[in-house]
N, C-alpha and C positions, 0 to 999 in steps of 0.2 A: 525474364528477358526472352523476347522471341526469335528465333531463328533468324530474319530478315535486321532485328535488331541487331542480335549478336554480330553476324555479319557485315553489318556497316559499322559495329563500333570497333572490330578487327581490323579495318582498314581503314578508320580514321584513326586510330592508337599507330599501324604500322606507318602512317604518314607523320603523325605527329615524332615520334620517339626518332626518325631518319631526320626531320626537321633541325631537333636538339642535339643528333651525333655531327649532321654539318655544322650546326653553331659552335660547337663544341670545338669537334677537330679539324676543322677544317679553317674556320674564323676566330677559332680562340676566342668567342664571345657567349660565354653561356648564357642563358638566360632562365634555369631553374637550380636548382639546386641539386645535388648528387642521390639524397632520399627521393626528391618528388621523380628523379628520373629510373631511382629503382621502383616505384610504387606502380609506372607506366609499364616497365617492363614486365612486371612481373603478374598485372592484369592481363599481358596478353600472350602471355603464355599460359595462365590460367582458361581463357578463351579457346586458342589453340588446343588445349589437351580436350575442354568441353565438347568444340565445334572443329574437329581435324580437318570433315572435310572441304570446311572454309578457310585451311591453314594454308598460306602464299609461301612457297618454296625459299620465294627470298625476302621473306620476312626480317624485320631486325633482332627477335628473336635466333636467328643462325646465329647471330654474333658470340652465342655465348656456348657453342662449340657440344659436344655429344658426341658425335657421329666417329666413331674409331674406323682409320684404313688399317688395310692388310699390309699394302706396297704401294708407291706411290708409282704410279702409271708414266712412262716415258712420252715423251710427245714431243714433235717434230715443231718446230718454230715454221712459221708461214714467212716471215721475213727475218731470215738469220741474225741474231744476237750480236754481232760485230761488239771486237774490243777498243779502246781508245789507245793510240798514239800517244806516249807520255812525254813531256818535254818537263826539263827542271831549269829551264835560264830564258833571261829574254832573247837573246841571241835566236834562240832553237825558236820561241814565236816570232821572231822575224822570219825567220826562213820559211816558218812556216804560210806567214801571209805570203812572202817574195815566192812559194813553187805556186800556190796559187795563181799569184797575179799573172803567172807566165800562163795561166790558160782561160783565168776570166780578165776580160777588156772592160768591160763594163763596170762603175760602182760595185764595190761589195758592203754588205751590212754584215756586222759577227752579233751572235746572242751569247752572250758571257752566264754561266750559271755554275753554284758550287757543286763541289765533287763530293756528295757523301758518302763517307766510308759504311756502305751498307750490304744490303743482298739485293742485285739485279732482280726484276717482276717482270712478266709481262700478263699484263691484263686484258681478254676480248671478251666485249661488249657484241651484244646484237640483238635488235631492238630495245637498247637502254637496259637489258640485264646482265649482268655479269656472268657468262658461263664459263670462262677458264682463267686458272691463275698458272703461272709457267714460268718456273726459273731458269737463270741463265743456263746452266749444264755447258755444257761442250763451244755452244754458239749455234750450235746443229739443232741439237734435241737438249730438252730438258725435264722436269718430274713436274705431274700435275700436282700443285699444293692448293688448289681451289677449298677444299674443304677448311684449311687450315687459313687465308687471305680470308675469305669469309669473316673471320674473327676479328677482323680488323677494323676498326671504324671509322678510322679516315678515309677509309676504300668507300665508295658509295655501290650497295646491292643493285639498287634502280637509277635511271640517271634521269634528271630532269631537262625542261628546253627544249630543242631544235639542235638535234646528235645524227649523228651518221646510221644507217640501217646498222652497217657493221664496223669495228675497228678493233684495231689494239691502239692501246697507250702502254708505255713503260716508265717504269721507275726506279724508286731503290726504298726496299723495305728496313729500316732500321731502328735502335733501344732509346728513346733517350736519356741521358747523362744520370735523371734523378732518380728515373724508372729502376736504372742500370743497378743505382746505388741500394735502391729497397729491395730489389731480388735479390743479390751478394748478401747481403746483411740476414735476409730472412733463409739463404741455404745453408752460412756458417751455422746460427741461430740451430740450424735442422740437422747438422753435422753432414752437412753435404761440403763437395766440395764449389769455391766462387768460382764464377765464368774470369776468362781472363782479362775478355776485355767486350762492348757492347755489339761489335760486330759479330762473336762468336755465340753470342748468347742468343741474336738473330735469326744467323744462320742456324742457329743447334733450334731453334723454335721451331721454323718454317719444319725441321725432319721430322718432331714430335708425330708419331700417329695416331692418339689421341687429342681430337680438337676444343676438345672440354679442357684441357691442360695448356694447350695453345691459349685459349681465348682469358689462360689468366696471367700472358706475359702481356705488359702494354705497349704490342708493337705499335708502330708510327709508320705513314708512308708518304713520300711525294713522289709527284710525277713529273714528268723531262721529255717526255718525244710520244708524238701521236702518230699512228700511222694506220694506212688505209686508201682504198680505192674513189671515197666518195666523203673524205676531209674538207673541211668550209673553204680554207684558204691555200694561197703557194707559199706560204712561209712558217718558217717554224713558230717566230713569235706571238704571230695573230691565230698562230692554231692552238697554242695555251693558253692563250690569252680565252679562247673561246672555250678550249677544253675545264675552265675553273669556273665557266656559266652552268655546266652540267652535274656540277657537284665533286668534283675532282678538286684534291688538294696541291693546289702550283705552287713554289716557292715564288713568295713576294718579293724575292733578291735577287730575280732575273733580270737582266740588263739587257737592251740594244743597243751597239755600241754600232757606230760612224765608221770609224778608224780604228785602227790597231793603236793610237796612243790614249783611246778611251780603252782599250783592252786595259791597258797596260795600268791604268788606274783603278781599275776594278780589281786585280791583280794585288796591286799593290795595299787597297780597302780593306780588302779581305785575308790579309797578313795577319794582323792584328785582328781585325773586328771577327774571325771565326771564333777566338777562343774564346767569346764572352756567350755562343748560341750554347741552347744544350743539345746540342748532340753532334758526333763528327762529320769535320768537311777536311779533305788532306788534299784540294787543290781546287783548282777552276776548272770548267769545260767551256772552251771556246769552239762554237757553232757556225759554219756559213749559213745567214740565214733564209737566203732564197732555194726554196724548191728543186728551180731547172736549174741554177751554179751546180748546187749539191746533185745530179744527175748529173752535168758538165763534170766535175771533177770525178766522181765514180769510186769504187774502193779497191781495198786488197783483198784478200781473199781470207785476213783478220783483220782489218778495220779500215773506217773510212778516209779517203785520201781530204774532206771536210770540216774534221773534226779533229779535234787536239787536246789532252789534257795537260796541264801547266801544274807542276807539283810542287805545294811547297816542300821547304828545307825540312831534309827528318830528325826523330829523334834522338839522340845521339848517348849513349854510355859508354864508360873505360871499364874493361875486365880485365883479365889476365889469361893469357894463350898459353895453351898445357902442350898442345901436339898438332900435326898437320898430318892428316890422311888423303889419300888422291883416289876420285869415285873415275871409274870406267864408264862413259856415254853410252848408248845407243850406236852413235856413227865412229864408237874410238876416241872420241875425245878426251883428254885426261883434267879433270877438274881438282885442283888442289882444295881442303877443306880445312877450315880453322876450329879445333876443339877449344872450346873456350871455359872460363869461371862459370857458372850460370849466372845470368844478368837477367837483372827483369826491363824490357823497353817494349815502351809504349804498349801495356796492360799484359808481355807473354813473356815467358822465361827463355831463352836467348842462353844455348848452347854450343852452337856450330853457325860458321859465317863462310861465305865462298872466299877465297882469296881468285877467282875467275882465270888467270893463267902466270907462270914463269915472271913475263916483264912487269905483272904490278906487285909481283913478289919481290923482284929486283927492285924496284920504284918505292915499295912499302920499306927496302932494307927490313924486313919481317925477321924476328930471331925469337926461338921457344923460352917461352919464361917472360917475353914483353908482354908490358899492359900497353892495350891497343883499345883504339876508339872505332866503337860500332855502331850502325845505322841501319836502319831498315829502308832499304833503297824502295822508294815507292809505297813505304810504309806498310810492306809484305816482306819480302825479304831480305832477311841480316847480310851487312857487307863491310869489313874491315878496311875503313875511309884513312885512318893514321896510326902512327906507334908515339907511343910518352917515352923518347930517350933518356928522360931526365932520370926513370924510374929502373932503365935496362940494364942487369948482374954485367960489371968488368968482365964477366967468362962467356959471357953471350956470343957466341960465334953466329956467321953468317948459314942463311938455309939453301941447302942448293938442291934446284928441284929433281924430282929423280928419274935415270937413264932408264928405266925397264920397268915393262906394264906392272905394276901390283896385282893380276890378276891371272897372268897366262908368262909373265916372264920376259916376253916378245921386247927388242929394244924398241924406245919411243923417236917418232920420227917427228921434224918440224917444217912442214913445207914454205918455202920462200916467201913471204908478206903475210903470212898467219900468226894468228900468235896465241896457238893454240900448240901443246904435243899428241899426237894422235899415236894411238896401240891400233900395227898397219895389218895384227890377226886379224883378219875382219870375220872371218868363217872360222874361226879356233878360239878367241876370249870370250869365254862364259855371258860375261855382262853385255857384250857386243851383240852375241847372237840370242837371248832373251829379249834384249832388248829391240834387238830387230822384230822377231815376230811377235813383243807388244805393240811396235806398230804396226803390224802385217795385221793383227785381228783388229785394228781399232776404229771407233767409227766413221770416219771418213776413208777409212782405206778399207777392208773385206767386212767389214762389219759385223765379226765374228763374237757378239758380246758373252755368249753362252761361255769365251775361254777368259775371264775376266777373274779379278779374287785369285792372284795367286797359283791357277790350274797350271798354268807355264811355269811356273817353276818345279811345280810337282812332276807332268811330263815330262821335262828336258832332264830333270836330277834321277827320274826312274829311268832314262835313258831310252825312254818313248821317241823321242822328237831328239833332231841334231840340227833341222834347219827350216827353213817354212814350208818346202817341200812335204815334210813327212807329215803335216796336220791330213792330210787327203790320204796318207793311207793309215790311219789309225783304226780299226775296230772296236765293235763293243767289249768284247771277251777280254780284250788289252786293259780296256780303260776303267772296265765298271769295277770297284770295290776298294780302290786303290784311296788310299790316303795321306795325311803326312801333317805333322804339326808344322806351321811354319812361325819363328821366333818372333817375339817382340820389336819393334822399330820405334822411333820417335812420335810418329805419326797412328802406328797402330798396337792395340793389346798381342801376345800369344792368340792365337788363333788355329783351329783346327781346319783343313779344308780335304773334304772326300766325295767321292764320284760314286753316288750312288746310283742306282739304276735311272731314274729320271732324268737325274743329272749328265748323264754318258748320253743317253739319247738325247738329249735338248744340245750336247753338245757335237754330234754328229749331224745331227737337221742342219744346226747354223752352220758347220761347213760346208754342207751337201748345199745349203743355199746362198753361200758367198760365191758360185759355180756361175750366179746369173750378174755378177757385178761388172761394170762395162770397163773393157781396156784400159781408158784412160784412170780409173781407181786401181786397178791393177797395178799400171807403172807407179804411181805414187805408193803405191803398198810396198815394191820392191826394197824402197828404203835407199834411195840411189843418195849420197851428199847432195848437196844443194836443189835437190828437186823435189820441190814444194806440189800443191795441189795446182796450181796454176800453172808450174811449168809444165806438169805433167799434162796437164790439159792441151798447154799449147804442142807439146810433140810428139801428142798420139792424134790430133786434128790433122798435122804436116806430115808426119810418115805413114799412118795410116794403122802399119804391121809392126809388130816390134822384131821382126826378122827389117824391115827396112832401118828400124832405129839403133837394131844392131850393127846396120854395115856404114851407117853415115859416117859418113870424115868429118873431121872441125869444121871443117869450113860451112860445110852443107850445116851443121847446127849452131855457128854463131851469125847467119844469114837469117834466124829466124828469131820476131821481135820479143825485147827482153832475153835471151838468152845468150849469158856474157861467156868469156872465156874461160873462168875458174868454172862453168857451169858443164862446159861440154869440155871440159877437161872430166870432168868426175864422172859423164856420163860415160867417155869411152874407157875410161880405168874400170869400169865396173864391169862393161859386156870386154872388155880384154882379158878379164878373170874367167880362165875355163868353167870355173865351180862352179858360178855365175850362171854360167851359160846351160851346164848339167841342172841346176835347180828351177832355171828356165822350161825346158825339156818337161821335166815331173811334171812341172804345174802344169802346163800346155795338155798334157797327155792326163792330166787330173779331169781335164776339162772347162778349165780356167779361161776368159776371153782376153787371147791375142792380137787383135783385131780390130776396129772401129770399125761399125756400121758402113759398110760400100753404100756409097752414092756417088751421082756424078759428077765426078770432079770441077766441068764447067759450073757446075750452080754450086757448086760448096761456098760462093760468097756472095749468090745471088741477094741476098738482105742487108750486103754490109753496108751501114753507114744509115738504116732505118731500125729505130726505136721502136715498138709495142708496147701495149697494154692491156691486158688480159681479162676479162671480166664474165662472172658467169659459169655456167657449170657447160660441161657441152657431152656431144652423145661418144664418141672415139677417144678421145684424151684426154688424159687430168692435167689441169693447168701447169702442173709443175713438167708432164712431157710436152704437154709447147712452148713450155719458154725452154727446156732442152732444146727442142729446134729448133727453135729462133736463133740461138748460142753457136749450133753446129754447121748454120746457114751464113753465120756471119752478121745477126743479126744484134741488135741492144736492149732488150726488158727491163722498162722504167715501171715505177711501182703509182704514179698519177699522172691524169691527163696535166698537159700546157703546150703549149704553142710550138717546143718541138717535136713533140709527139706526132709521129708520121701513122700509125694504125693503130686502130682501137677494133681488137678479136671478141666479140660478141657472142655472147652463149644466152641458155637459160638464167632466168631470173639477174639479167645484166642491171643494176639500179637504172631508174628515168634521168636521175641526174648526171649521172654518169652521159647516158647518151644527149642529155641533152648538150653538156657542156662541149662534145665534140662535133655536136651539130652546130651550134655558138662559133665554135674555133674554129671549124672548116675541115676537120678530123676527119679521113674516109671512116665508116663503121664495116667491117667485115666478118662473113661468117665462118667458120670454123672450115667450111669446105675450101670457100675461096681463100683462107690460107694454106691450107695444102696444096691447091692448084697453082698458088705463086712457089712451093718449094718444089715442085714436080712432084710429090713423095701419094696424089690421092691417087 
């Protein structure tokens, strides 16, 4: 065989053998048999090793894994991972069409698709190769598993058609049911132990760092949402519909539905009709299906105000309740916890279930020694739904929940319409002030990830750290050498954890550089009760200083929008605590930004009520610091051109179709300067 030969028979084998994996998995229609499709494979891997340097990166050969990582590399989502909105009755999808209707006038269409209990993917494409694979993580950031997606063969390497220069699509990678069952059977067989259930065994894949090992579990994937700047269509349905012309695996049980009582039938379909698929669905996702609706309606700041999921009924077991323990929150809150039988539901063994507070204890009539019915709320976590009286000892007395922290002693206090008891130590209970500065270093708030794995408890228990203040003045000489076994949990083995030399410097850098994080992550870092990252946003935009948000009155903070009364009740309890105010101090004089950005006030809304769109690379800023100003100006960052889109920011290598379509729709196109000169800022 000659060179020129070799060569084109490597790339008619890598065509043919991707041909057979769509037929395969993607149409469940094979058309050769499982030898003739090893005899293919294994010709062109023989080729490959022959003629390397004719070997195509994304050959179908990758499928069958080699390549060990070290660590799986962190990466930033380009369009944040949003969680779904659960709902479990019809009731809660009425309301949910009815908040809608209150903001679209027009027809709506919902796309109804199942919920598979799998592991979130995001897949980008650009020009038809597959170069990143990226799980859900945080919603923030997540681990490149590319190497190990590779392995997969419903995922397509190359795409065929008429595809976007660049995009993402996402999905959900998961076992199915029979696969589930020949792994289980072949680790007993091996004296391993079984996974517990198909979703774990998934997730435990994707972390494998050898992809030779990966590529011999038979993951499965589908995909659910396309996204991108230069997508075929405005809707979601016609953009799947086009995304499974390119060789993408789409559930053929996706619906468009009219009305909410076609929801409601599909809902009700898929009751019954999941349990006969192989592999898990634990509910529906109801979709608005228009483009601009879904930029009309907008999100939170964890999931979309267009989106819903509808869950069925879980699965349900009786145990028997040994004891009740109460965990100490982060913000004080005191969580009651039910020691149970060990119960096996829905594929995990089932130990501990929340009882969530006081009145559903009173409601449950709960007493030690009942057998009680548990469920896994959302088909994640255990929650004790009833007690079998019929089964409860005559000595059974009532549980009354208890006056004084389990953890500091402090009495527990219950504020008027809550129904929660909160430990009011907030700067003295152990659990309260860990758990404060696990939020204080976590990624959305200082993004201190170097003090991660347990280092917090090691410093606060060596009596390094008392408050978030003291991470700024820590030293190497302090921290380097220090150790400390930390015990066994449900969740994790014994575990050793020590500050070796690298490790004390890697964890000094990331504080010295959570020094450059902007004000408003600051306030949210503080850990203030009810201020979320969005409040926080909105009251370091309106005060500016946080010397000004220390002195505001109620009034001055329930004047501003979304910010209710229980909210600016907790924010002035918080700067009313002198201690507060000292730990304020430290950080300020750490070096920490106090502050937002001065600009002038008259143009601080100069953008409000215009939308952008961002495209292109440009020479002063990276696209994520101009849709910051757009944000800071008052402004709205939609993720595709349509007919409300008021400007289209134009950079290097902006796609043609891009500008064409806003040439079409009558778009201004602007460049990078002339938006700086509409925000005064060039």
């Amino acid at each position: 065989m000659t060179r020129d030969e070799a060569r084109h028979r490597m790339k008619e084998l890598a065509e043919l053998i991707e041909k057979h994996n769509y037929n395969y998995y993607v149409l469940s229609r094979p058309v050769i048999s499982d030898h003739e499709y090893d005899l293919l494979i294994n010709e062109l891997i023989e080729l490959e090793k022959a003629y390397p340097e004719y070997a195509d990166p994304n050959s179908p050969t990758q499928r069958v894994g080699g390549q060990v990582t070290k660590e799986f590399m962190t990466v930033t989502h380009k369009y944040p991972m949003l969680s779904l909105a659960n709902t479990y009755s019809h009731d809660e999808v009425l309301d949910f069409d009815k908040r809608i209707r209150k903001v679209i006038t027009s027809d709506i269409d919902y796309v109804c698709e199942l919920k598979y209990d799998g592991v979130a993917i995001g897949l980008i494409y650009v020009n038809g190769i597959l170069i990143r694979a990226v799980t859900r993580g945080d919603g923030i950031q997540g681990d490149d598993v590319t190497t190990n997606v590779k392995t997969i063969k419903s995922i397509p390497l190359k795409l065929k058609g008429n595809f976007p220069r660049e995009f993402e699509i996402r999905g959900e990678i998961f076992l199915p049911h029979d696969d589930f069952q020949k792994i289980n059977k072949k680790r007993i067989k091996n004296g391993e132990l079984p996974f517990a259930n198909p979703r774990n065994a998934a997730s435990g894949s994707l972390k494998i760092l050898d992809s030779a090992k990966v590529a011999k579990r038979p993951l499965d994937c589908t995909l659910y949402s396309l996204l991108g700047e230069d997508i075929p269509h405005r809707n979601h349905y016609d953009n799947l519909l086009e995304a499974k012309k390119w060789g993408f695996k789409i559930s053929e049980y996706i619906q468009l539905c009219r009305n909410i009582n076609e929801v409601f039938n599909y809902i009700k379909n898929w009751d019954t009709a999941r349990k006969k698929l192989n592999y898990d669905v634990d509910g529906i996702v109801i979709k608005v299906n228009s483009y601009v609706q879904q930029h009309q309606l907008g999100s939170t700041a964890k999931s979309s105000r267009w989106a819903i999921a509808y869950k069925y009924k879980a699965e349900e077991a009786s145990t028997k309740l040994l004891s009740i323990s109460y965990q100490v929150g982060r913000t004080g809150t005191i969580t009651p916890v039910a020691n149970l039988e060990p119960v096996q539901l829905s594929g995990t063994k089932v130990k501990r279930a929340s009882l969530h507070n006081a009145d559903i204890m009173k409601k449950l009539d709960i007493r030690i020694g009942d057998y009680v019915l548990v469920e896994k709320g959302g088909e994640i976590i255990p929650k004790i739904i009833g007690v079998d009286e019929s089964r409860r000892s005559r000595f059974a007395e009532p549980v009354r929940f208890i006056s004084n922290c389990p953890e500091c002693g402090s009495i527990l206090i219950r504020k008027e319409g809550e129904s929660n008891h909160y430990c009011p130590n907030e700067l003295g209970c152990p659990p309260q002030i860990k758990g404060r500065m696990e939020h204080f270093i976590s990624r959305r708030a200082m993004n201190i990830d170097s003090l991660g794995e347990g280092k917090i408890e090691i410093l606060y228990d060596k009596g390094l750290i008392h408050d978030i203040s003291d991470f700024y003045s820590l030293t190497f000489d302090q921290i380097n050498g220090i150790e400390k076994v930390l015990p066994a949990t449900e969740e994790k083995k014994e575990r050793k954890v020590s500050f070796k030399e690298k490790t004390a410097q890697n964890i000094l850098k990331g504080i010295e550089q959570s020094k450059d994080v902007p004000f408003e992550r600051v306030l949210y870092a503080l850990g203030i009760r009810h201020v979320g990252e969005n409040v926080a946003r909105k009251l370091a935009t309106h005060f500016m200083t946080i010397d000004n948000l220390i002195k505001a009155c109620f009034e001055e903070l329930t004047n501003i929008e979304e910010i209710g009364e229980k909210i600016a009740v907790s924010v002035q309890q918080f700067f009313n605590d002198e201690r507060n105010i000292i730990i304020i101090r430290k950080l300020r004089s750490a070096g920490l930004h106090m502050e937002t950005e001065k600009k002038d006030k008259s143009k601080a809304n100069i953008l409000k009520g215009k939308s952008f769109i961002i495209s292109g690379t440009f020479k002063n800023h990276t696209r994520d610091e101009l849709k910051e100003i757009i944000i800071n100006y008052g402004g709205r960052n939609v993720s595709s051109i349509s007919s409300i889109t008021d400007y289209v920011i134009a950079g290097d290598k902006t796609g043609p179709s891009k500008l064409e379509k806003a040439k079409k729709l009558g778009i201004p196109v602007i460049s990078e300067e002339i938006f700086m000169e509409m925000t005064g800022k060039n």
